[in-house]
C-alpha positions, 0 to 999 in steps of 0.5 A: 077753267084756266086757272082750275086747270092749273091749280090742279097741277099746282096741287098735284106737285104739291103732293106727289113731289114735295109731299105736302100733306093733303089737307094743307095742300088742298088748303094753300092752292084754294086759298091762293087760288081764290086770291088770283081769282080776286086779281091779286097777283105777284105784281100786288102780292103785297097789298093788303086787300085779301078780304076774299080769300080769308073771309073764305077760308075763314068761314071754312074754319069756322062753319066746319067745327060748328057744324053738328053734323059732323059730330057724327064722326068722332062718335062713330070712331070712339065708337069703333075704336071701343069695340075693338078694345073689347075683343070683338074681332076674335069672337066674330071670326070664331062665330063665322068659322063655327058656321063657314070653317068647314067648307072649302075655303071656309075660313077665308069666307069666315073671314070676309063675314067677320070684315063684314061685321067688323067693318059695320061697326069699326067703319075703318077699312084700314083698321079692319084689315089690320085687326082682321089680320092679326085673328085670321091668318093665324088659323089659315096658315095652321090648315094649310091656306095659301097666303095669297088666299088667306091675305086677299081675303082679309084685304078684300074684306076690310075694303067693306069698312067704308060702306057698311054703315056707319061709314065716315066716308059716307059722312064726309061725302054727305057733308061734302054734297049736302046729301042725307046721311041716314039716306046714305047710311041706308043705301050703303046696306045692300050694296054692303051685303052684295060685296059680301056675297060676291067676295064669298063667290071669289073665295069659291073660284079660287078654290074651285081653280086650286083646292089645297090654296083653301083645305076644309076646315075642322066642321062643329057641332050645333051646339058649339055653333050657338055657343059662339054665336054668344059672343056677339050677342051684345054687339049685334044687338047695339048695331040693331040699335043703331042703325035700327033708331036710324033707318027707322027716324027714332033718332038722327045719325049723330043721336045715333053715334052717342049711342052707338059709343056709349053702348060699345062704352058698356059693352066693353066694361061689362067684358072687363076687357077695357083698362084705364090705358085702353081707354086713354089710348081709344080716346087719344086715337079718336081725337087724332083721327078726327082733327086729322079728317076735319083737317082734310075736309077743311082744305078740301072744302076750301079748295072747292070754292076754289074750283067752283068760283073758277067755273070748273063744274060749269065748264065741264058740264058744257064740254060734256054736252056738246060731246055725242055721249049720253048721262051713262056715258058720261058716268062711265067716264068718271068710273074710269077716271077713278080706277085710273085715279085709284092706282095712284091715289089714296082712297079718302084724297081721291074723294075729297080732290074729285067729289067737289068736281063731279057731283055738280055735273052729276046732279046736272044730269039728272042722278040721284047724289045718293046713288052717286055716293054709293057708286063713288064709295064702291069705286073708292073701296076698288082702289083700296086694294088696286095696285100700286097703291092698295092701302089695304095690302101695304097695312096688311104687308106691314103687319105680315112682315114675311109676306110680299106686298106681290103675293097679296095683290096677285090674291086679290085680283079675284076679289077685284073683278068680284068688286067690277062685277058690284060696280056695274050692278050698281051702276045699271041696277040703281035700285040696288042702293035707292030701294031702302031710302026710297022705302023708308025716307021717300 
């Protein structure tokens, strides 16, 4: 437990103070780690028995780019990235507004249903947030919304992008922990929907406590109502498809992303919103983003053999019990390890460095690793907008330059206890993300 303990502080000084990237962060201090745990030392550094730590590493490579589970992944981003190509955005936020906009506070909660929507099938928080911004603020601040109102709901509402499924983090977890991803997929739902209602309820607080942070928007017939429901007909029939063919065993996950891809691939021709450059562009950012995170997951499975030949699972397990706490007790600990970790982390590093470490405990004591993965995922989103690293507010402050990163985080904090409140209904309600696997897989 020694040697974990303090490749942990050499990883963390990696990060934070040289600012090596994570993945080859994870990876150096895996692989060296590994080594010291082989005997090599600095009195044998040039000896050339590293057999271990590279046949270790080495299959790491290997396995992770032959593995066709994670095909899923960039699928699912050209998926998301096609879509948002084709101006799916605008015309969600138009749906919701026709329906929501003339409430108090009714186009912030347009805005939280068109994240909701965005999300489920961008699955990025980050590129939800952004595009999100740029749609909404627009008619929020041409009716008098207060920015705090008006960025925090958008801040919050992106946060939903990781577990409205599709969600890749949900996919990295899975391969992380060899759970089922389509179990994932299906417990990540109705916790997905529950965000949403409870972020709908933030919205009305705040305008209950302050109405001019929130006007009445201008209210629509029905008739223009369906009018822009039209727009996103195709969109929701190809999410139906999707995640329908999922749930319902007609394909797998990674089926299904060659199909969610191609239909968003029609779907955007068949708007003739989609150039030769959109294309290239969707195409080069999918490719990026997807050598990013399988770089990532690479260093963090690296630096997870690590850990787990160091006995670090199994120590803890030990420490926690010979401690006078219960299992909840000990999920408990590990939630507020996580909040803690969320002001300073970011949310896909804080998984990978963490899941490697709990998941064995949990699994120990008896949890279910699909309830575990929501429960983690839940926390993660928490992070996105908890200060002082919110990644969501910091892409929102960078898109809305004339806006205080203060402004939005003091908006949020609303949202924040909405997503506490998700949190422990999930955590004490396990049936709340286990009821759907257990209908349709169990």
């Amino acid at each position: 437990m020694t040697e974990a303990l303090i490749g942990f502080a050499i990883l963390l000084a990696l990060i934070i103070l040289i600012r090596v990237p994570i993945a080859f962060a994870m990876g150096l201090t895996g692989f060296f780690g590994f080594a010291v745990l082989q005997g090599l030392g600095f009195d044998n550094f040039m000896d050339f028995r590293w057999t271990g730590p590279l046949s270790m590493a080495s299959n790491r490579v290997i396995d992770t780019a032959q593995e066709y589970g994670l095909s899923v992944i960039p699928l699912f981003i050209l998926m998301g990235n096609l879509v948002t190509k084709s101006g799916l955005s605008q015309e969600l936020y138009q749906a919701s507004n026709a329906f929501l906009g003339h409430r108090r506070g009714g186009l912030s909660m347009a805005t939280v249903v068109a994240c909701g929507g965005f999300s489920a099938i961008c699955g990025s928080s980050l590129a939800t947030s952004a595009t999100m911004a740029k749609v909404a603020m627009p008619p929020m601040r041409k009716f008098g919304y207060a920015d705090s109102l008006a960025t925090a709901s958008i801040a919050a509402g992106g946060t939903l992008g990781i577990l409205i499924p599709p969600s890749v983090i949900l996919v990295i977890y899975g391969l992380l922990t060899e759970s089922s991803i389509r179990e994932l997929f299906a417990a990540g739902f109705l916790p997905g929907l529950l965000g949403i209602l409870l972020y709908l309820g933030a919205v009305r607080f705040v305008v209950w406590r302050d109405p001019s942070s929130g006007p009445r928007g201008e209210k629509m017939s029905w008739s223009e109502r369906w009018e822009a429901l039209r727009g996103v007909w195709g969109v929701l029939i190809l999410f139906t498809v999707v995640m329908g063919g999922i749930y319902l065993g007609v394909f797998t996950p990674t089926e299904a992303a060659g199909v969610g891809a191609g239909g968003a691939f029609v779907i955007a021709l068949a708007r003739r919103s989609l150039s030769f450059g959109d294309l290239f562009n969707a195409l080069t950012d999918t490719g990026r983003t997807s050598a990013m995170l399988f770089t990532v997951l690479i260093g963090a499975l690296i630096f997870s053999d690590f850990i787990n030949r160091a006995g670090l699972p199994d120590e803890l397990l030990t420490l926690v019990t010979s401690l006078d706490i219960g299992p909840m007790g000990v999920i408990l600990v590990i939630l507020a390890i996580y909040i803690v970790l969320g002001m300073v982390f970011e949310s896909l590093s804080m998984m990978l460095l963490t899941v490697p470490i709990f998941y064995p405990l949990v699994q120990s004591l008896g949890f279910d690793l699909v309830w575990f993965g929501i429960v983690v995922v839940v926390v993660t989103e928490i992070s996105l907008i908890t200060p002082p690293v919110g990644m969501n507010v910091f892409v929102l402050s960078a898109v809305l330059r004339d806006v205080n990163p203060a402004t939005i985080f003091k908006g949020v904090t609303p949202f924040w206890c909405a997503d506490i409140v998700r949190l422990a209904l999930i955590v004490f309600i396990p049936a709340i993300s286990l009821i759907l696997p257990e209908l349709l897989y169990r």
